[in-house]
Residue frames relative to the residue before (quaternion, step in Angstrom):
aa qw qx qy qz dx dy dz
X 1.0000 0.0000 0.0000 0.0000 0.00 0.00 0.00
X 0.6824 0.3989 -0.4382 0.4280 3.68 0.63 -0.74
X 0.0643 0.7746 -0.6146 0.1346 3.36 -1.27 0.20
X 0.1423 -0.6630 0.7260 0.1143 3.91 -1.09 0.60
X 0.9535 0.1653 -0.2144 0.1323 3.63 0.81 0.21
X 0.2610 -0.7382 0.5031 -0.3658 1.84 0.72 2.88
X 0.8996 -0.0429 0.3999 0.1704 2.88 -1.95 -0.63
X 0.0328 0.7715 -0.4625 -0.4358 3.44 -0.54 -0.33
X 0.7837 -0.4183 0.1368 0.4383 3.58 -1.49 0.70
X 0.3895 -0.7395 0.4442 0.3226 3.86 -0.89 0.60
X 0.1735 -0.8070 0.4601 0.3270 3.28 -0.69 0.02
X 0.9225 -0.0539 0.0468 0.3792 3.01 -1.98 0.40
X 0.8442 0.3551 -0.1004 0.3889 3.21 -0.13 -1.32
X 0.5970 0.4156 -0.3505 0.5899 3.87 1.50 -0.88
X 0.7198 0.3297 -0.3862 0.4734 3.94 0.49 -0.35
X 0.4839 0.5237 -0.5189 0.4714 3.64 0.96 0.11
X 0.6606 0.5278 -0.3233 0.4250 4.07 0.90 -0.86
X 0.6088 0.5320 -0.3323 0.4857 3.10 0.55 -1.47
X 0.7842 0.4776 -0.2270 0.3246 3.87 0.48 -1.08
X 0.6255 0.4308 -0.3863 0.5235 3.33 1.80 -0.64
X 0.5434 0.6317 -0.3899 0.3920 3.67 1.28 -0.39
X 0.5678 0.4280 -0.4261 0.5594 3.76 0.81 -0.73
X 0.7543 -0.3943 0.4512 0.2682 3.91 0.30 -0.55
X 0.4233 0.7018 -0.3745 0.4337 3.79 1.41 0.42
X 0.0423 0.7601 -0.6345 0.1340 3.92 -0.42 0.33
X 0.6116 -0.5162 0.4904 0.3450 3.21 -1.61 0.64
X 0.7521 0.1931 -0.2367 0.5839 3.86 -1.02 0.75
X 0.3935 0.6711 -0.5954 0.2006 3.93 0.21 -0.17
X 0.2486 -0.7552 0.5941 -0.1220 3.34 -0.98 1.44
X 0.1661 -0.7440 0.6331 0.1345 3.53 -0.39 0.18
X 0.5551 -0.5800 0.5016 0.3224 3.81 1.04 -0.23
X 0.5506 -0.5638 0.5536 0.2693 3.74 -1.47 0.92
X 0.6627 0.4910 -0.3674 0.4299 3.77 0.77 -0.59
X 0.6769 0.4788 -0.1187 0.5463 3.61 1.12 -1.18
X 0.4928 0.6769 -0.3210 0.4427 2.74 0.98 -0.01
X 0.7289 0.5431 -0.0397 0.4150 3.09 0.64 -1.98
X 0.6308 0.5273 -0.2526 0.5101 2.97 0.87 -1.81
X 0.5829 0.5388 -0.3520 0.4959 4.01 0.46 -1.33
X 0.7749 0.3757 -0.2631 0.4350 3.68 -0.14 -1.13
X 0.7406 0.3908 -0.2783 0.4704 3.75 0.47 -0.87
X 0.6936 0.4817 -0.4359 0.3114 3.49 0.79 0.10
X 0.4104 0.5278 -0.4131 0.6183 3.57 1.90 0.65
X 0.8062 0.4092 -0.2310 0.3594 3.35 -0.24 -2.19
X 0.5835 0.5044 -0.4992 0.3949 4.19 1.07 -0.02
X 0.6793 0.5130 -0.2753 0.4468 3.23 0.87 -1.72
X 0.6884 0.5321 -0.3476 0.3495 3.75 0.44 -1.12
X 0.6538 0.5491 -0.3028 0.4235 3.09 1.19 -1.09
X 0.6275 0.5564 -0.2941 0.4585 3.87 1.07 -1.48
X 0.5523 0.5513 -0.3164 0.5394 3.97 1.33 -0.42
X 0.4713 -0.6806 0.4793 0.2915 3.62 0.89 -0.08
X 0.6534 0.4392 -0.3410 0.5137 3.82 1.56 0.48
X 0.0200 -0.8866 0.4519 0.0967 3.53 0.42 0.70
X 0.2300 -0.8102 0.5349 0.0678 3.51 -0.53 0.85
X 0.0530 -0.7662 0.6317 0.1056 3.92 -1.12 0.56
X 0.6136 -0.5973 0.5050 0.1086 2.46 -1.79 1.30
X 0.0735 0.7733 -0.6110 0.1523 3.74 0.38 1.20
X 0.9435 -0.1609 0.0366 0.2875 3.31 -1.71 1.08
X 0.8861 0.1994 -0.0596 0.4141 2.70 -0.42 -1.39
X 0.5941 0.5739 -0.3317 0.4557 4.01 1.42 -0.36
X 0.8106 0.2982 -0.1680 0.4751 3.14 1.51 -0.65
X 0.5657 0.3570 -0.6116 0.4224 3.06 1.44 1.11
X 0.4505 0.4726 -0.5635 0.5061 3.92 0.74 0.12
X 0.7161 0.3167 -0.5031 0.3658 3.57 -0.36 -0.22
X 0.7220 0.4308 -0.3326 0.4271 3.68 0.55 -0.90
X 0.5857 0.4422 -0.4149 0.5379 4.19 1.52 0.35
X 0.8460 0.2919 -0.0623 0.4418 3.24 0.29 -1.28
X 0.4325 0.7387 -0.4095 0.3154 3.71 1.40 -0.34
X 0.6740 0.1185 -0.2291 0.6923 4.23 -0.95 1.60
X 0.5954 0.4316 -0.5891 0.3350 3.35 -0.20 0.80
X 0.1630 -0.7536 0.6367 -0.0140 3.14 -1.24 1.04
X 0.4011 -0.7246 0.5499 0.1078 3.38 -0.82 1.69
X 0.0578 -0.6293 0.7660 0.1176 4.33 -1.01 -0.25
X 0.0555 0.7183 -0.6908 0.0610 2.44 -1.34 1.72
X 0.6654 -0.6080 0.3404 0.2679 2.71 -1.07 1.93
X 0.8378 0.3678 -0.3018 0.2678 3.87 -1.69 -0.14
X 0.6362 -0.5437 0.4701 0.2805 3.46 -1.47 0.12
X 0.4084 -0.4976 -0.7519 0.1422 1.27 -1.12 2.24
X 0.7158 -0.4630 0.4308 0.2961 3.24 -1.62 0.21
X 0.1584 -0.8725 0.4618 -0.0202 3.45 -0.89 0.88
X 0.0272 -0.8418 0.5219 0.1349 3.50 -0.96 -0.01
X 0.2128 -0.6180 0.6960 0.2973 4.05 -0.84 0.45
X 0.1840 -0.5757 0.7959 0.0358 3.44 -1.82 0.60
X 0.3602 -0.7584 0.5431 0.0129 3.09 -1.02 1.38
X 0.5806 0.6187 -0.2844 0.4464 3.56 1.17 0.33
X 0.5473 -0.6040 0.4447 0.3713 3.63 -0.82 0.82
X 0.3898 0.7683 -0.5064 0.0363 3.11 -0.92 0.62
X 0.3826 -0.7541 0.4146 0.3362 3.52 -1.28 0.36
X 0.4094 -0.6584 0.5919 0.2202 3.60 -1.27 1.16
X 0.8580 -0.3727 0.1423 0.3237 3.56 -0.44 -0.57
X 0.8571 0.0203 0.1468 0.4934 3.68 -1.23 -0.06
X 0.7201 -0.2013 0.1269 0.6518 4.05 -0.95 0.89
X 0.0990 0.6742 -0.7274 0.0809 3.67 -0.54 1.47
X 0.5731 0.6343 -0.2125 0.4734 2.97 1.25 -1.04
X 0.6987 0.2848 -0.3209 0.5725 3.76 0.49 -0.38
X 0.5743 0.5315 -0.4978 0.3741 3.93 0.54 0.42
X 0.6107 0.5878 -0.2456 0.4704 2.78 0.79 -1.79
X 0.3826 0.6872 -0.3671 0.4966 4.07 0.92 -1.19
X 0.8498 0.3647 -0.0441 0.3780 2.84 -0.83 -1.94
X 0.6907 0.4066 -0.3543 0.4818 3.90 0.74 -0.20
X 0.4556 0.7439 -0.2843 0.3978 2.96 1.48 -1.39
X 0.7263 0.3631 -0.1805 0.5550 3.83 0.57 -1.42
X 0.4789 0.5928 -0.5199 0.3859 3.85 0.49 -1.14
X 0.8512 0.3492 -0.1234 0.3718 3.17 0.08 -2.11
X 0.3543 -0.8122 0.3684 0.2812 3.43 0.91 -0.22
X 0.3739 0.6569 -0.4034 0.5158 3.46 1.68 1.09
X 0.4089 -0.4598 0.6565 0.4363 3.24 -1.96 -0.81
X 0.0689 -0.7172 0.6579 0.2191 3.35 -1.00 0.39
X 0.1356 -0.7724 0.6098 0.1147 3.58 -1.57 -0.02
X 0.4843 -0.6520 0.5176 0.2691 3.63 -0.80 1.18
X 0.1753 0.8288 -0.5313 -0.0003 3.68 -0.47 0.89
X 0.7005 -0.0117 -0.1606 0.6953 3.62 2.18 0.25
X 0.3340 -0.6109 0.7140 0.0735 2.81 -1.76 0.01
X 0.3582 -0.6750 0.6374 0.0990 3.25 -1.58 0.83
X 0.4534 -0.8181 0.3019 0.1846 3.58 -0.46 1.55
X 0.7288 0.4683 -0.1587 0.4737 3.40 1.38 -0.96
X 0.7592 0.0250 -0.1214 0.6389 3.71 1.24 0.41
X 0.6767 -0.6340 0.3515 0.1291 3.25 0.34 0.81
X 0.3914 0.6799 -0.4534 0.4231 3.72 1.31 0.18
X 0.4489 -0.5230 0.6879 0.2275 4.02 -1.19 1.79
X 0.3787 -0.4895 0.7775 -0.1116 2.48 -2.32 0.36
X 0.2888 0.8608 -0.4063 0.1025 3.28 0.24 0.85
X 0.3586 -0.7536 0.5326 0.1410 3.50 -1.03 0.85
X 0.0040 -0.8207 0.5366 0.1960 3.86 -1.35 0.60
X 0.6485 -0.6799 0.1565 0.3046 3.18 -0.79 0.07
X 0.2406 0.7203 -0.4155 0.5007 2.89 1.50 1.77
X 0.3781 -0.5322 0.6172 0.4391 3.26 1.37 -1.77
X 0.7795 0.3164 -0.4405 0.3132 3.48 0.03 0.23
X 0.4662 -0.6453 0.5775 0.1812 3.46 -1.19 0.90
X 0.1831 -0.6877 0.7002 -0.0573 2.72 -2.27 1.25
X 0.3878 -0.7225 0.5653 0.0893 3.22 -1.07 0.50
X 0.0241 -0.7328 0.6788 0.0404 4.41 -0.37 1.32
X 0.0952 0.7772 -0.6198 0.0522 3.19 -0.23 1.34
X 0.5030 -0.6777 0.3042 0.4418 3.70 -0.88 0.52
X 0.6189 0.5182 -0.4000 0.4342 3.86 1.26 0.58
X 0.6156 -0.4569 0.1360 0.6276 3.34 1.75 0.54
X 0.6889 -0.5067 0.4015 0.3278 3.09 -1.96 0.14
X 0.4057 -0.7781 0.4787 0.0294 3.50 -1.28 1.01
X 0.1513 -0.6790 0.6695 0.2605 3.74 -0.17 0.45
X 0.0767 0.7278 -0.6684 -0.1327 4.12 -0.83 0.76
X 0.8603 -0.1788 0.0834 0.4701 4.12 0.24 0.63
X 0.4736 -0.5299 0.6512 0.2661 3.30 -1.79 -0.10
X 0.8683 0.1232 -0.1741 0.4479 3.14 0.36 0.38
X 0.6719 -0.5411 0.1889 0.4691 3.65 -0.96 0.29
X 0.7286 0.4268 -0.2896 0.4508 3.47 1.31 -0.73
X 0.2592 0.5560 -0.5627 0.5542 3.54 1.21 0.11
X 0.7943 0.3546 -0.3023 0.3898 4.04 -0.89 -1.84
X 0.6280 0.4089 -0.4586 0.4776 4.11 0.53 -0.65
X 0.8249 0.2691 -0.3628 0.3397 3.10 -0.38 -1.10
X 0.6878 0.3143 -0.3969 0.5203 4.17 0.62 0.23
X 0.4979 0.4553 -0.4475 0.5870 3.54 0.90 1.35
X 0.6821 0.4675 -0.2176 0.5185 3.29 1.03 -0.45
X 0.7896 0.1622 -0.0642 0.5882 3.36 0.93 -1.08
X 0.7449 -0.5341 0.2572 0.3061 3.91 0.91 0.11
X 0.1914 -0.8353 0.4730 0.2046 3.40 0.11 0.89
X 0.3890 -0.7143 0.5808 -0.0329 3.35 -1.37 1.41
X 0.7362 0.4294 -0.2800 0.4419 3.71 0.84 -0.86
X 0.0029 0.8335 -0.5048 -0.2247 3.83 -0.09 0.27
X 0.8076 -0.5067 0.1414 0.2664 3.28 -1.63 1.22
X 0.5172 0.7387 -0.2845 0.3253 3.55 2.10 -1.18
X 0.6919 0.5679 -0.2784 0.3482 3.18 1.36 -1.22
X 0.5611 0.6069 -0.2129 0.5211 3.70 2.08 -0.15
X 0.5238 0.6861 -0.4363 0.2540 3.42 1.15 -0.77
X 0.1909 -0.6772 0.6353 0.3183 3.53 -0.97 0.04
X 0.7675 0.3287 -0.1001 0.5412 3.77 0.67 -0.76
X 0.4859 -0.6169 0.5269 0.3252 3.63 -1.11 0.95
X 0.4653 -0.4958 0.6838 0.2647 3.32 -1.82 1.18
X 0.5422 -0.4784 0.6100 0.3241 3.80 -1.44 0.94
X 0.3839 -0.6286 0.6192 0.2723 2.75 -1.75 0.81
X 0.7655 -0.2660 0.1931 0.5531 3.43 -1.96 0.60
X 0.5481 -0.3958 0.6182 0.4010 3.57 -2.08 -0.37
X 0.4143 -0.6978 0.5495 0.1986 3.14 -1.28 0.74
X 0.5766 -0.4897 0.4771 0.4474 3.83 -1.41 0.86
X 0.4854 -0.5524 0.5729 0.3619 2.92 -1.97 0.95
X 0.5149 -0.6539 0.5132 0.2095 3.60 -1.58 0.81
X 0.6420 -0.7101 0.1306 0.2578 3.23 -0.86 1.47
X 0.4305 -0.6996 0.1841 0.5398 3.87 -0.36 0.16
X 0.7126 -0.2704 0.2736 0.5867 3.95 -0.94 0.18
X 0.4277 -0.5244 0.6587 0.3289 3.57 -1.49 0.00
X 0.7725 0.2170 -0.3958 0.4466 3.15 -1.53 1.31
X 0.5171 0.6530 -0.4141 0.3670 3.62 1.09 0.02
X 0.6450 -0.5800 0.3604 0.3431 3.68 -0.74 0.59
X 0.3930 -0.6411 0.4880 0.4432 4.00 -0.04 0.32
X 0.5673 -0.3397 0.5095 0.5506 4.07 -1.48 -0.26
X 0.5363 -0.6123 0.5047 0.2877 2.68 -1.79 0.30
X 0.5536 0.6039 -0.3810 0.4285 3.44 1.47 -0.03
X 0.1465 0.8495 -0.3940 0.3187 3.61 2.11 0.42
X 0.0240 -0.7728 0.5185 0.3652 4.07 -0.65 -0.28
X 0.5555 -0.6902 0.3323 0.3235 3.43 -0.16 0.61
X 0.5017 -0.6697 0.4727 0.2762 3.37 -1.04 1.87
X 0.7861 -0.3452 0.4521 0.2418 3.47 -1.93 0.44
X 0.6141 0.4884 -0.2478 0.5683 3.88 1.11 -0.66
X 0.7063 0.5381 -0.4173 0.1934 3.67 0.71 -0.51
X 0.5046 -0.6067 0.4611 0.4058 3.87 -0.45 0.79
């Protein structure tokens, strides 16, 4: 998905179309029920992962404006953003985490990208990220900033946001003591009877 050689970035007004085309309008409401239903289908699962997440402000108004929309993106293969909270797979909830702290924010899952599986995520500033499985994406400060670098590829990665270093790798395990028996996965020395 990343890429600079895309498109260039849309502006304002083409990701303002593209958005009234999926179905967006001034005052659009998804409702207090749809709402819920949207928000609990993260904050249970995230929570049953042993990372609970909260639906603070500003995630739960984009979800209650912009929540069930479903972007098409054009080309091969064909693609789509969903505009709805949602979980993608196994320990989301401990990524999202782990960015969560990088960036030194909350974040919240408020889409997803159908054809590989990369969150959408919202903090509680308003700007949007991208958990793609080639790393995290910064995709704007706003909503048309995050379409149009969903649409055309996000370029800024998330590192350049961190407030706190990402740990370095795990370190090899340290050799055993001396005089200890090699593994048994060892091949046996020239001396052995």
């Amino acid at each position: 998905m990343p890429g600079s050689d895309r498109e260039p970035r849309l502006g304002r007004a083409e990701a303002e179309a593209l958005l009234v085309r999926a179905g967006r309008h001034p005052g659009r409401d998804v409702g207090d029920e749809r709402l819920r239903e949207l928000l609990e289908t993260v904050t249970r699962r995230f929570a049953a992962e042993g990372h609970p997440v909260e639906a603070f402000p500003a995630a739960r108004a984009f979800v209650r404006a912009y929540g069930g929309l479903r972007l098409e993106i054009p080309g091969t293969p064909p693609d789509a953003v969903g505009l709805t909270p949602h979980w993608i797979y196994e320990e989301s909830a401990e990524d999202v985490a782990e960015l969560a702290a990088l960036l030194g924010t909350r974040l919240f899952p408020v889409g997803f990208t159908a054809f590989d599986g990369a969150m959408v995520l919202l903090d509680d500033t308003g700007r949007f990220f991208l958990l793609h499985h080639t790393g995290p994406y910064h995709l704007g400060d706003d909503v048309h900033e995050a379409v149009s670098r969903l649409l055309r590829g996000p370029d800024v990665e998330a590192r350049e946001f961190f407030v706190r270093a990402a740990p370095p790798p795990a370190a090899p395990p340290p050799p055993p003591p001396a005089g200890c028996a090699p593994p048994a996965s060892a091949s046996p020395s020239a001396d052995s009877p």
